[in-house]
PDB file as gemmi writes it, atoms N, CA and C in Angstrom:
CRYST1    1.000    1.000    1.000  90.00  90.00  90.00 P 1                      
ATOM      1  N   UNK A   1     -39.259  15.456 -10.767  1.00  0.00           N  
ATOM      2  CA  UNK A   1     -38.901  14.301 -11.564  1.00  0.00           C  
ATOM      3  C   UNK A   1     -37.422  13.976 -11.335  1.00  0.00           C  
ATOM      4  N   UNK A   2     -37.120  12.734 -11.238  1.00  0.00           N  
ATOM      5  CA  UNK A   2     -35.924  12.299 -10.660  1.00  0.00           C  
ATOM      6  C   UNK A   2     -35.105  11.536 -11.890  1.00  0.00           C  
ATOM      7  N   UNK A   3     -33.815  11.929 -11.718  1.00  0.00           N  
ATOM      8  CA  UNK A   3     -33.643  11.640 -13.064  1.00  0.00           C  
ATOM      9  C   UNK A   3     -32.263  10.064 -12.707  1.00  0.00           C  
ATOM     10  N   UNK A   4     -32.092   9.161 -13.535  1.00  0.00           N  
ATOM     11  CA  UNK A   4     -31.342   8.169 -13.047  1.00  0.00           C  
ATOM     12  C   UNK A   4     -30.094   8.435 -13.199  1.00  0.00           C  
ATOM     13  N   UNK A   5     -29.237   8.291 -12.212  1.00  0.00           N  
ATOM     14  CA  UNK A   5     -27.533   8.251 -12.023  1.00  0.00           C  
ATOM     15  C   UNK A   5     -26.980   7.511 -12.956  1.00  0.00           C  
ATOM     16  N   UNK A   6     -26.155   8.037 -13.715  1.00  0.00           N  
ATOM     17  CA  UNK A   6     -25.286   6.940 -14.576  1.00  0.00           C  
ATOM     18  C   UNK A   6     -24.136   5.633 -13.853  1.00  0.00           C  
ATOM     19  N   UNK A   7     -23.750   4.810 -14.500  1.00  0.00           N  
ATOM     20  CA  UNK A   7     -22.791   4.223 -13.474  1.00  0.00           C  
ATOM     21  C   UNK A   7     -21.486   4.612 -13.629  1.00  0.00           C  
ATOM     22  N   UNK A   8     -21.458   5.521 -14.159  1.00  0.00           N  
ATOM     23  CA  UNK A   8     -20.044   6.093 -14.007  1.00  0.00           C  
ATOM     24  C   UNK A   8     -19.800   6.895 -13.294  1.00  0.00           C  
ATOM     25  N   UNK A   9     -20.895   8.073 -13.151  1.00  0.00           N  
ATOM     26  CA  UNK A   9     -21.050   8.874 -11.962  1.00  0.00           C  
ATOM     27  C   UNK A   9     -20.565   8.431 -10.907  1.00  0.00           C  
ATOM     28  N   UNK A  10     -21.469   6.917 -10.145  1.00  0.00           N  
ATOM     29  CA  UNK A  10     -21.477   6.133  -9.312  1.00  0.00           C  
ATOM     30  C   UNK A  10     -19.790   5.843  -8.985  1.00  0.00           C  
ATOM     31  N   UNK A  11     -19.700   5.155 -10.538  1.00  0.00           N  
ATOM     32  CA  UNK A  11     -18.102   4.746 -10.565  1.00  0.00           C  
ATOM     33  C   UNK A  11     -16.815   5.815  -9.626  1.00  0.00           C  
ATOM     34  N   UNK A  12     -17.131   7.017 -10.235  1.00  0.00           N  
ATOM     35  CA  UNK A  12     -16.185   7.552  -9.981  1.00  0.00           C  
ATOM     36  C   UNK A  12     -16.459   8.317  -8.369  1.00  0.00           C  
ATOM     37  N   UNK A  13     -17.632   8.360  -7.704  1.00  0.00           N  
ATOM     38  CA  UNK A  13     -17.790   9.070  -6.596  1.00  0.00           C  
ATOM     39  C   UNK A  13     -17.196   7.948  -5.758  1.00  0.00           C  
ATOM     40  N   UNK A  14     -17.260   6.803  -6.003  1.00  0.00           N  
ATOM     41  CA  UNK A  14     -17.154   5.739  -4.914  1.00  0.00           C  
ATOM     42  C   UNK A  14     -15.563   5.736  -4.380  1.00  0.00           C  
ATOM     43  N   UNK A  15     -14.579   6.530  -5.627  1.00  0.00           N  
ATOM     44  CA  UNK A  15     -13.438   6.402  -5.364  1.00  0.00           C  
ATOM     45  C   UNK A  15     -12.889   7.555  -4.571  1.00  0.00           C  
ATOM     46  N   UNK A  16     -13.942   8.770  -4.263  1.00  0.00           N  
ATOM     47  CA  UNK A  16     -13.611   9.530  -3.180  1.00  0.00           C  
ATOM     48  C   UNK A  16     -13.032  10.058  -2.426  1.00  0.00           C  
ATOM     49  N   UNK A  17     -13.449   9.355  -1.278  1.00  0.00           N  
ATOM     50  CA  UNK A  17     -13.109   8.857  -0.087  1.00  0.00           C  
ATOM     51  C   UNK A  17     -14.069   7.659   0.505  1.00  0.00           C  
ATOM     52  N   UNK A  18     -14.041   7.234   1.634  1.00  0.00           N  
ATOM     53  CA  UNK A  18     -15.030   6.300   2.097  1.00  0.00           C  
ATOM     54  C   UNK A  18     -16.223   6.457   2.216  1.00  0.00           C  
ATOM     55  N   UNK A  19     -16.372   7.729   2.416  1.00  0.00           N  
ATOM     56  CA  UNK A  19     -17.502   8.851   2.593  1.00  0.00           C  
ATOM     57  C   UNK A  19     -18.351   8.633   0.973  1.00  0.00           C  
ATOM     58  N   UNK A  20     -17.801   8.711   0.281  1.00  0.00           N  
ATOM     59  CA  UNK A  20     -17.535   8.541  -1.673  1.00  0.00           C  
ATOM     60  C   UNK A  20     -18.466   7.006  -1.969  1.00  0.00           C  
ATOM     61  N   UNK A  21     -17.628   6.240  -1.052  1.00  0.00           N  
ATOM     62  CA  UNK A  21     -18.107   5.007  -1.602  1.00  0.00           C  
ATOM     63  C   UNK A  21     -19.417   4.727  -0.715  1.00  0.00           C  
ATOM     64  N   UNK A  22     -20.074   5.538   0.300  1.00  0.00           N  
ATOM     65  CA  UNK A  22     -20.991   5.348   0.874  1.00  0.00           C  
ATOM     66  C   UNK A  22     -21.960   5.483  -0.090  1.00  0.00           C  
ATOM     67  N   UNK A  23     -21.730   6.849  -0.476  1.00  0.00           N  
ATOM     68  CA  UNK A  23     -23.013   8.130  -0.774  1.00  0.00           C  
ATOM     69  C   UNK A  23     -22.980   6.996  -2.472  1.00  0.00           C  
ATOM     70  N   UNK A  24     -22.078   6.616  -3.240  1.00  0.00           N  
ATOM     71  CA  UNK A  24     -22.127   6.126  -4.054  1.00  0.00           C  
ATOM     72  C   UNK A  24     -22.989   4.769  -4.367  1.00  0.00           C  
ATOM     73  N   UNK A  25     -23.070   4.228  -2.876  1.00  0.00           N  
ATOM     74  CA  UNK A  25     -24.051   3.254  -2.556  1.00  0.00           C  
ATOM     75  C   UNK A  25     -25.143   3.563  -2.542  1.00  0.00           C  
ATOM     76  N   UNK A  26     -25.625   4.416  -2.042  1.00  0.00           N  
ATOM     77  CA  UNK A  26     -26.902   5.040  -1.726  1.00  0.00           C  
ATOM     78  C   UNK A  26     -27.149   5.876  -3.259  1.00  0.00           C  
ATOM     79  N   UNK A  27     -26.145   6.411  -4.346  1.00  0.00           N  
ATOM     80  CA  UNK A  27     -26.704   6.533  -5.695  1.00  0.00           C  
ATOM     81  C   UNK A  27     -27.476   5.020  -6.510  1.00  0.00           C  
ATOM     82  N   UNK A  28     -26.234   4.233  -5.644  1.00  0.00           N  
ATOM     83  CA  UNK A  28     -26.525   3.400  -6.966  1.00  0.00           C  
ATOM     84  C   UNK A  28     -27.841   2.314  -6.568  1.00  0.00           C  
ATOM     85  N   UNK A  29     -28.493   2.320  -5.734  1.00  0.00           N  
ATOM     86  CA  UNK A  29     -30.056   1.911  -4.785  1.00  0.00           C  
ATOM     87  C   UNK A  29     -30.351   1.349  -5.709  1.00  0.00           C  
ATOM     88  N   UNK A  30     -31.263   2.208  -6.024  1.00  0.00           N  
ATOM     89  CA  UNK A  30     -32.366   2.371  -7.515  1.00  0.00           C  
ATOM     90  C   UNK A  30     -32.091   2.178  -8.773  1.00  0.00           C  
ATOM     91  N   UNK A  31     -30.855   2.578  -9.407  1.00  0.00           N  
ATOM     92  CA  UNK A  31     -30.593   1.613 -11.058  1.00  0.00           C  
ATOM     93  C   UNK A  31     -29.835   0.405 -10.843  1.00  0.00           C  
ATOM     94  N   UNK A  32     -28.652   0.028 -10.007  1.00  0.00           N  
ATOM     95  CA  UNK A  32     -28.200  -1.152  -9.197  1.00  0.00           C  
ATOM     96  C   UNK A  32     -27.313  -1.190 -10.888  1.00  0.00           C  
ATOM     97  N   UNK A  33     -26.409  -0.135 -11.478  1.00  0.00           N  
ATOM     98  CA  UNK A  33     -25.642  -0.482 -12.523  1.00  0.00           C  
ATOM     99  C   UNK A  33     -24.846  -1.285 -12.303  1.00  0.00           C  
ATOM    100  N   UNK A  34     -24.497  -1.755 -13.057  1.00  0.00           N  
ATOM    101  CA  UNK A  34     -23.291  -3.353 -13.036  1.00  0.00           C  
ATOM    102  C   UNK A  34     -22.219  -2.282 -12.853  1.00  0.00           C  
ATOM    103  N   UNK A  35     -21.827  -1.275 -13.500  1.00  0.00           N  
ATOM    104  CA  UNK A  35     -20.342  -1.034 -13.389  1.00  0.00           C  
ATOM    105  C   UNK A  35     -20.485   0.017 -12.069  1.00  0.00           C  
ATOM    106  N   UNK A  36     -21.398   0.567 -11.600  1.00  0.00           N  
ATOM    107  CA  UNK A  36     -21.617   1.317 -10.732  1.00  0.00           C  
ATOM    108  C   UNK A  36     -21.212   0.402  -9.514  1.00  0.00           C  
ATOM    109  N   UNK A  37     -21.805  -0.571  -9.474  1.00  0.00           N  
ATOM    110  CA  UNK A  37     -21.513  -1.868  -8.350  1.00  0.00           C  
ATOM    111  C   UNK A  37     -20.517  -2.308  -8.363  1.00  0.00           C  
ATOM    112  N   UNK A  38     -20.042  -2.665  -9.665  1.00  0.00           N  
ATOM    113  CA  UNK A  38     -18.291  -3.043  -9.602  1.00  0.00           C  
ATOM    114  C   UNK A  38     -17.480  -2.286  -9.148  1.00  0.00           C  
ATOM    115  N   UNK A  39     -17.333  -1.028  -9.344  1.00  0.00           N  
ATOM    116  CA  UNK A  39     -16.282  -0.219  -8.752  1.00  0.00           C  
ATOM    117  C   UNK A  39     -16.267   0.500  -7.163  1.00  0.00           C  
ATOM    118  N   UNK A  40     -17.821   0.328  -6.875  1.00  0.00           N  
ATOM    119  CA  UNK A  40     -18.070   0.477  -5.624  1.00  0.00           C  
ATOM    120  C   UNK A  40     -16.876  -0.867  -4.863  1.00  0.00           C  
ATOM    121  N   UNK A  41     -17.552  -1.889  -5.057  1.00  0.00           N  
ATOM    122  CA  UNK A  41     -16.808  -3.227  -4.797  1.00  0.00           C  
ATOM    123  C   UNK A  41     -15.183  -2.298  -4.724  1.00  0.00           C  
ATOM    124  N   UNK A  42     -14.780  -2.443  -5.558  1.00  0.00           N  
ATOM    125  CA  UNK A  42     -13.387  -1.964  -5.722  1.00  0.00           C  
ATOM    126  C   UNK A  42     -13.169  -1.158  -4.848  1.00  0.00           C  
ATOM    127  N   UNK A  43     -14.018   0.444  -4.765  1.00  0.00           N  
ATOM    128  CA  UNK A  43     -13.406   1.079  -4.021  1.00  0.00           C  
ATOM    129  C   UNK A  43     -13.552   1.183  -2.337  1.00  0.00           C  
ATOM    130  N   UNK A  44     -14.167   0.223  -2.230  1.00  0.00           N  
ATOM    131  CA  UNK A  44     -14.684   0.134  -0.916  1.00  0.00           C  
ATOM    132  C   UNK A  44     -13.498  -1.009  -0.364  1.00  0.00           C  
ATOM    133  N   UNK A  45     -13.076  -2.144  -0.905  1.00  0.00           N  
ATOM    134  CA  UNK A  45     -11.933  -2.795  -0.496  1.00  0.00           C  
ATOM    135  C   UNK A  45     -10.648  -2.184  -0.907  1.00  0.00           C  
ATOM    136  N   UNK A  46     -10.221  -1.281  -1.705  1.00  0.00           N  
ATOM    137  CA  UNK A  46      -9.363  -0.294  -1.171  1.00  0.00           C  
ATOM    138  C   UNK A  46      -9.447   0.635  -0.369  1.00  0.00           C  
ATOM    139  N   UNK A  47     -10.628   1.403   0.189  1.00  0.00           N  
ATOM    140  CA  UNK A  47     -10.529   2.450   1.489  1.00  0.00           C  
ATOM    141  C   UNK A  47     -10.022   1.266   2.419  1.00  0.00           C  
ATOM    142  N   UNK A  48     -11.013   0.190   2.385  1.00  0.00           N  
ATOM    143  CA  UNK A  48     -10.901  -0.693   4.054  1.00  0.00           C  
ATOM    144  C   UNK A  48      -9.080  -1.145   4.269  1.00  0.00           C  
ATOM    145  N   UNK A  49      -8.589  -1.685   2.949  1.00  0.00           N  
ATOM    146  CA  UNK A  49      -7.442  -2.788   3.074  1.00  0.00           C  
ATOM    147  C   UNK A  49      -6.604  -1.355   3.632  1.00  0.00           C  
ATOM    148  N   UNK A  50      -6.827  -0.126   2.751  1.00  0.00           N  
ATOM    149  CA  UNK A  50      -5.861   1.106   3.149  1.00  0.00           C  
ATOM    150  C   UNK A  50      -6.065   1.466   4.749  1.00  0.00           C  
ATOM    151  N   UNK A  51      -7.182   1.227   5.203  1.00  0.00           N  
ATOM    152  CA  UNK A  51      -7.421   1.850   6.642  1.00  0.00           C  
ATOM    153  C   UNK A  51      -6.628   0.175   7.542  1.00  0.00           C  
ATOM    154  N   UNK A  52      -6.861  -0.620   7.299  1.00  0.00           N  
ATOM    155  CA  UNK A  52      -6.392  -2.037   7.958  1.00  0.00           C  
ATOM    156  C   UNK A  52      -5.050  -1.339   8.050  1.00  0.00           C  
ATOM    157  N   UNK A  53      -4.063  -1.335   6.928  1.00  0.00           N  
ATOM    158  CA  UNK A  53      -2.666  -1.422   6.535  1.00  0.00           C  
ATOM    159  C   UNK A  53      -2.092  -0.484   7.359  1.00  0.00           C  
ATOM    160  N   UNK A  54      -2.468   0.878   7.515  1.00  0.00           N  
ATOM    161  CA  UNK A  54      -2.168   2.441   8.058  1.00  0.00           C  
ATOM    162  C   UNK A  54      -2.540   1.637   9.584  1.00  0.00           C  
ATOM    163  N   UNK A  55      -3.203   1.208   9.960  1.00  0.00           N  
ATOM    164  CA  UNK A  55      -3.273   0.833  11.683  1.00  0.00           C  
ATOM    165  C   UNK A  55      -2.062   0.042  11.947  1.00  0.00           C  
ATOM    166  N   UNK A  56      -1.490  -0.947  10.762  1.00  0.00           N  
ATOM    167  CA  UNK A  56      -0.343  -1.745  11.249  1.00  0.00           C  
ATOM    168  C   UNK A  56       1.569  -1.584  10.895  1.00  0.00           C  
ATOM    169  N   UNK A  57       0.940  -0.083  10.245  1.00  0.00           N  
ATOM    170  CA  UNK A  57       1.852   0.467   9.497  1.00  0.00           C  
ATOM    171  C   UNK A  57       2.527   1.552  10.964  1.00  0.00           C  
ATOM    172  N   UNK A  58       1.566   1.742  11.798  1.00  0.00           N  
ATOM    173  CA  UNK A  58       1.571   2.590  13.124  1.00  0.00           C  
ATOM    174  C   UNK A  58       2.885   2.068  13.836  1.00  0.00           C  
ATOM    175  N   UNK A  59       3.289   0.387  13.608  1.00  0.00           N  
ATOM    176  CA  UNK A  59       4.231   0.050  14.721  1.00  0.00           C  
ATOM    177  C   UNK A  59       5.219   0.512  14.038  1.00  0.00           C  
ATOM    178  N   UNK A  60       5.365   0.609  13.098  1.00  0.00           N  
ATOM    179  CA  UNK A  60       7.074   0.983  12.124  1.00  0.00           C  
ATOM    180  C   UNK A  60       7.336   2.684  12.124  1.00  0.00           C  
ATOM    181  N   UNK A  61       8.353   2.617  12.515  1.00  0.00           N  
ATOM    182  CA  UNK A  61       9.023   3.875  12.513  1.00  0.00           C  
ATOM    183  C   UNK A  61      10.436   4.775  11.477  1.00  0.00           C  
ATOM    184  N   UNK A  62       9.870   4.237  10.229  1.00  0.00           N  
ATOM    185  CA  UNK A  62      10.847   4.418   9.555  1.00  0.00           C  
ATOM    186  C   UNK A  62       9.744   4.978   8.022  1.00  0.00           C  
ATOM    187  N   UNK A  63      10.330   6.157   7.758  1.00  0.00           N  
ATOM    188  CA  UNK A  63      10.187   6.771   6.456  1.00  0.00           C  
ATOM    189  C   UNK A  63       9.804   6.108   5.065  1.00  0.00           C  
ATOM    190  N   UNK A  64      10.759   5.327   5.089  1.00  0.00           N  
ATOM    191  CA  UNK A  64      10.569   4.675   3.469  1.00  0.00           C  
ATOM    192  C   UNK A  64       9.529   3.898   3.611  1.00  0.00           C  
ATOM    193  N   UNK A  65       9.488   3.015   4.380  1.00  0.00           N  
ATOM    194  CA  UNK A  65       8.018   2.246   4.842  1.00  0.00           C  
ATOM    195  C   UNK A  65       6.659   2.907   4.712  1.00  0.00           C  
ATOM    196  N   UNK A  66       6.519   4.145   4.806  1.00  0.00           N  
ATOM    197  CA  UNK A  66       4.949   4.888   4.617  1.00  0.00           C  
ATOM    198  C   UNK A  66       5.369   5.630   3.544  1.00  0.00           C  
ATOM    199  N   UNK A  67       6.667   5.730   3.270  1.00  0.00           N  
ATOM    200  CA  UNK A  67       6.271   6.678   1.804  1.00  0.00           C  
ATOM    201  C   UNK A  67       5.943   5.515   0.871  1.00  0.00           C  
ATOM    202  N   UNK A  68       6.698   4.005   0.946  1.00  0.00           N  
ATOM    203  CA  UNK A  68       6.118   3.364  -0.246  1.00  0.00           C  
ATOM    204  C   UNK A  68       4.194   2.756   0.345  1.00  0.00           C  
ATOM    205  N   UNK A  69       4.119   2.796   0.943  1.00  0.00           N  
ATOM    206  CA  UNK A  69       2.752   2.638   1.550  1.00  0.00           C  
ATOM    207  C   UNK A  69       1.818   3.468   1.209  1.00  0.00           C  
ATOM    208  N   UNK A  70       2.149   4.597   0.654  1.00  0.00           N  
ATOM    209  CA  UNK A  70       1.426   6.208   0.157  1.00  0.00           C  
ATOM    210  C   UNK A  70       1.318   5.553  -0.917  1.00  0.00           C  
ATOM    211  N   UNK A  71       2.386   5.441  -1.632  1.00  0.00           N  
ATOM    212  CA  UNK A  71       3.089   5.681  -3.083  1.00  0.00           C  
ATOM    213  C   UNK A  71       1.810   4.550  -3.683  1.00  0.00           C  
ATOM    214  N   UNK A  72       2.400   3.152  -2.988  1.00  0.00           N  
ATOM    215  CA  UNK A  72       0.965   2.228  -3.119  1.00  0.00           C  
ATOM    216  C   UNK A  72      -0.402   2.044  -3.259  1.00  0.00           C  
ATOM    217  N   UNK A  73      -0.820   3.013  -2.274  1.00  0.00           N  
ATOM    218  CA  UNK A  73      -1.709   3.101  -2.490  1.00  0.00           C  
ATOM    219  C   UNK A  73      -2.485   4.216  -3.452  1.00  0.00           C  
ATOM    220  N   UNK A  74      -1.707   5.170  -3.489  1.00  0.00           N  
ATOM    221  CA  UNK A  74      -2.142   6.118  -4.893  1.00  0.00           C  
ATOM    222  C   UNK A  74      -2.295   5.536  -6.134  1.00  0.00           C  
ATOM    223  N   UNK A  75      -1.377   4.461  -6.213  1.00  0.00           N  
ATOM    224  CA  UNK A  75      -1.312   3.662  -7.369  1.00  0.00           C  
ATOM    225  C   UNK A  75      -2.845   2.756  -7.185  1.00  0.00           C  
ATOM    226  N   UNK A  76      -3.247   2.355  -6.553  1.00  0.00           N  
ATOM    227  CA  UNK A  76      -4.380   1.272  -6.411  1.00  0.00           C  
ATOM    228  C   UNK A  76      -5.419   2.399  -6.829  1.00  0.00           C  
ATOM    229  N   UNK A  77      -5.429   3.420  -6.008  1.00  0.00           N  
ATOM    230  CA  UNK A  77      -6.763   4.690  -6.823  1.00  0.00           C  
ATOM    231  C   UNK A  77      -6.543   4.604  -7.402  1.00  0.00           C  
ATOM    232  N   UNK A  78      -5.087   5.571  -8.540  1.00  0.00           N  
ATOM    233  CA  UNK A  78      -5.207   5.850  -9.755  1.00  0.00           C  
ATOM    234  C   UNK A  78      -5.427   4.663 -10.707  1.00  0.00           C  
ATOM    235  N   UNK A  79      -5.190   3.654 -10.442  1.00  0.00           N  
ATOM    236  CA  UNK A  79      -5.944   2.510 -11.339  1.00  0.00           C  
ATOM    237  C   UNK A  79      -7.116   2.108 -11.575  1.00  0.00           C  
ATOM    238  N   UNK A  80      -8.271   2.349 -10.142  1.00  0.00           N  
ATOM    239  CA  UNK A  80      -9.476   1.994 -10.290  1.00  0.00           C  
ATOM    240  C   UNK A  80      -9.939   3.597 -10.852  1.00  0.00           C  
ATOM    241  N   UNK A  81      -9.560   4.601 -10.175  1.00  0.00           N  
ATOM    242  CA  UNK A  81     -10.099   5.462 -10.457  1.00  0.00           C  
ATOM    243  C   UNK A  81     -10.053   5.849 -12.499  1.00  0.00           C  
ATOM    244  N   UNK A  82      -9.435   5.836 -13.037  1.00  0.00           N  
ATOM    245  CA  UNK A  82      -8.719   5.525 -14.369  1.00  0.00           C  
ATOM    246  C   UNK A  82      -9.405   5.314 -15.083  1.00  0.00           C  
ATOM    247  N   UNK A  83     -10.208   3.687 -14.842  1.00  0.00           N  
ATOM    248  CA  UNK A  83     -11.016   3.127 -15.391  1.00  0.00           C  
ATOM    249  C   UNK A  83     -12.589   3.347 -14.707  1.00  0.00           C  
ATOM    250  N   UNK A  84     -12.793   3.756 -14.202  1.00  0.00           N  
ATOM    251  CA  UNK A  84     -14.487   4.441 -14.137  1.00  0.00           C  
ATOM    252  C   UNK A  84     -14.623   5.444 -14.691  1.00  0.00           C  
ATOM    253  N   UNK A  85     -12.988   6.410 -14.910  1.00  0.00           N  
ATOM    254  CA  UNK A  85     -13.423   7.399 -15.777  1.00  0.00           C  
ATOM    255  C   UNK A  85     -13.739   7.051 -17.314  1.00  0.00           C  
ATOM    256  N   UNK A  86     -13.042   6.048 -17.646  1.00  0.00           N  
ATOM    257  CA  UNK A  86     -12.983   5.260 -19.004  1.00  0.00           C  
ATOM    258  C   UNK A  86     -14.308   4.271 -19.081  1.00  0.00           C  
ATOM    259  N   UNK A  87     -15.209   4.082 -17.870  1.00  0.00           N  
ATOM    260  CA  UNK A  87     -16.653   3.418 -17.917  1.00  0.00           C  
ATOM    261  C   UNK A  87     -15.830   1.780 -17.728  1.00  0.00           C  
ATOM    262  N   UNK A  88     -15.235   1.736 -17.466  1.00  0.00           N  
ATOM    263  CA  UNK A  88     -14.646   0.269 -17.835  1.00  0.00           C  
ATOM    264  C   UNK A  88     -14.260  -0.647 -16.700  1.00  0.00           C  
ATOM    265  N   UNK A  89     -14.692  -2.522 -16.513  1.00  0.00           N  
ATOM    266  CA  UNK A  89     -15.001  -2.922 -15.748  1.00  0.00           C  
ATOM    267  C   UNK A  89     -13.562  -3.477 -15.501  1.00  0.00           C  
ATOM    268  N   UNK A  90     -12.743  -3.061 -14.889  1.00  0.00           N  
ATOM    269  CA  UNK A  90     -11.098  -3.685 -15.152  1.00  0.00           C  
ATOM    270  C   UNK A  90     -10.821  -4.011 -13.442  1.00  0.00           C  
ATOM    271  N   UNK A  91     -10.803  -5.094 -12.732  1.00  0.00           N  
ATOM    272  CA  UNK A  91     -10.581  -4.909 -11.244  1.00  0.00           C  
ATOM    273  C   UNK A  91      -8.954  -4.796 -10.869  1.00  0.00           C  
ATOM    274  N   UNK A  92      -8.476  -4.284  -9.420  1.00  0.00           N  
ATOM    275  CA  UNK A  92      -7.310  -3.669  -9.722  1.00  0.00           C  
ATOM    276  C   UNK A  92      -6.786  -5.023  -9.740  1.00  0.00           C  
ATOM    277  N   UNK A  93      -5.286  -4.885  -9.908  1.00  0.00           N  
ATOM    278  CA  UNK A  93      -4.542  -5.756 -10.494  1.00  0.00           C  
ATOM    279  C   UNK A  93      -4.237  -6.304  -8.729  1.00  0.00           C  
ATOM    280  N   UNK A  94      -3.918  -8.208  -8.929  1.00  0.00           N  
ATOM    281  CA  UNK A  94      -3.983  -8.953  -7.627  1.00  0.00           C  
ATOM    282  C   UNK A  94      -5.028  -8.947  -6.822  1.00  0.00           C  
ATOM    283  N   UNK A  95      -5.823  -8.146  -5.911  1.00  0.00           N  
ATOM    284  CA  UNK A  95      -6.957  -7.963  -5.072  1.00  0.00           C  
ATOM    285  C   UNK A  95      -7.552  -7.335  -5.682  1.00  0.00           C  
ATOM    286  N   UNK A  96      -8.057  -7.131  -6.675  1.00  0.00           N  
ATOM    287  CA  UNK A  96      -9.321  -6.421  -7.112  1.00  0.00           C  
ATOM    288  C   UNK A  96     -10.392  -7.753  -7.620  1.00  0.00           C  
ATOM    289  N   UNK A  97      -9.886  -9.174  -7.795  1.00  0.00           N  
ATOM    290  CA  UNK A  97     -10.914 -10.146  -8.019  1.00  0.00           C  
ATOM    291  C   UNK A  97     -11.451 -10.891  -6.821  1.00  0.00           C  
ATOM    292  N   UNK A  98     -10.220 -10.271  -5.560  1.00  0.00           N  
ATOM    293  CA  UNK A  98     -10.781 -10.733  -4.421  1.00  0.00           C  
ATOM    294  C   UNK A  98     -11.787  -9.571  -3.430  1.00  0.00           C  
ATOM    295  N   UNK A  99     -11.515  -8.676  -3.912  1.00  0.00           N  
ATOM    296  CA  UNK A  99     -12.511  -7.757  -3.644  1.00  0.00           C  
ATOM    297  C   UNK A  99     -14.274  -7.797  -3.740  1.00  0.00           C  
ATOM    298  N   UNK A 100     -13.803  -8.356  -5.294  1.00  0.00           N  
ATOM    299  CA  UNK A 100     -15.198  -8.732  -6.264  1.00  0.00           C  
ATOM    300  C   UNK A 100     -16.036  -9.961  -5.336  1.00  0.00           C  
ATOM    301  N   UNK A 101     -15.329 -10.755  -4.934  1.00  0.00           N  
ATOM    302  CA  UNK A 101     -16.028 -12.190  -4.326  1.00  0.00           C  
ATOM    303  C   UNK A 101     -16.346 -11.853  -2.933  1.00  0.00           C  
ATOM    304  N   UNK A 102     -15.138 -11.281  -2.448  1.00  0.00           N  
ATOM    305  CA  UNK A 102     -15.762 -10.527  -0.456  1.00  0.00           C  
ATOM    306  C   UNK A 102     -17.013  -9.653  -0.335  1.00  0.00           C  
ATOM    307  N   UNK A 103     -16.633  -8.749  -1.301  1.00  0.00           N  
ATOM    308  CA  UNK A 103     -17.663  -7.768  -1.260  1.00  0.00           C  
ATOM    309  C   UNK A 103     -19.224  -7.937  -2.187  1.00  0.00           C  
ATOM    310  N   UNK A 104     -19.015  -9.118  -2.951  1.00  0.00           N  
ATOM    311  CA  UNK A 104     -20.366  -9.376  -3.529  1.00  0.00           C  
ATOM    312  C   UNK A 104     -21.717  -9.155  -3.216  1.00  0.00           C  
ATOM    313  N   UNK A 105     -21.874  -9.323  -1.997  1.00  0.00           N  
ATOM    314  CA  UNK A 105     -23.336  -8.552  -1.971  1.00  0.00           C  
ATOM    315  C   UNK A 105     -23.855  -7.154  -1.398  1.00  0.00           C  
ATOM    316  N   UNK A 106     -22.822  -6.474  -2.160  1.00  0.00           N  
ATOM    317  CA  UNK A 106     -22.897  -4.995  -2.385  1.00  0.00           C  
ATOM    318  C   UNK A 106     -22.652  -5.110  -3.882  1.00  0.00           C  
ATOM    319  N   UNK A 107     -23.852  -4.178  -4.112  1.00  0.00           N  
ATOM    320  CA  UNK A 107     -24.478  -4.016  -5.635  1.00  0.00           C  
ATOM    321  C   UNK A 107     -25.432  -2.888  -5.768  1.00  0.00           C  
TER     322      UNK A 107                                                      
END                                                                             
């Protein structure tokens, strides 16, 4: 007997790694939770924008440039991540409503 994934579960595996937001896809199949889907959304356009940024971040050769690029992006997890622990549908702040509209038909 199979028992159904919550969407918070969902919520919070998706924030992972990319790997996270896969397997989190493949939880969330079968109940298709609204907040399970929302934060997937979320965390799936933060792995990608983070993997884009780190390829163009390659030409610069200077320190402060990838430490605030780290720093940044920890901040974008710890925000989505935050609120899936809190169950709560909050997208990150600036690109998290454009996330919502790109990534829409993932649910």
């Amino acid at each position: 007997m199979e028992e159904k994934t919550s969407g918070k579960t969902v919520a919070i595996v998706a924030y992972l790694t990319i790997a996270g937001t896969i397997i989190a896809y493949f939880m969330n199949l079968d109940g298709k939770d609204p907040l399970g889907s929302f934060h997937i959304r979320q965390a799936f356009g933060v792995h990608i924008l983070f993997y884009i940024l780190a390829a163009l971040l390659g030409f610069f050769d200077s320190g402060s440039i990838v430490i605030a690029f780290y720093v940044f992006f920890f901040v974008l997890w710890l925000f989505g991540i935050v609120h899936a622990l809190k169950g709560e549908e909050r997208p990150i702040p600036v690109i998290g409503p454009l996330f919502q509209k790109w990534f829409s038909t993932i649910s």
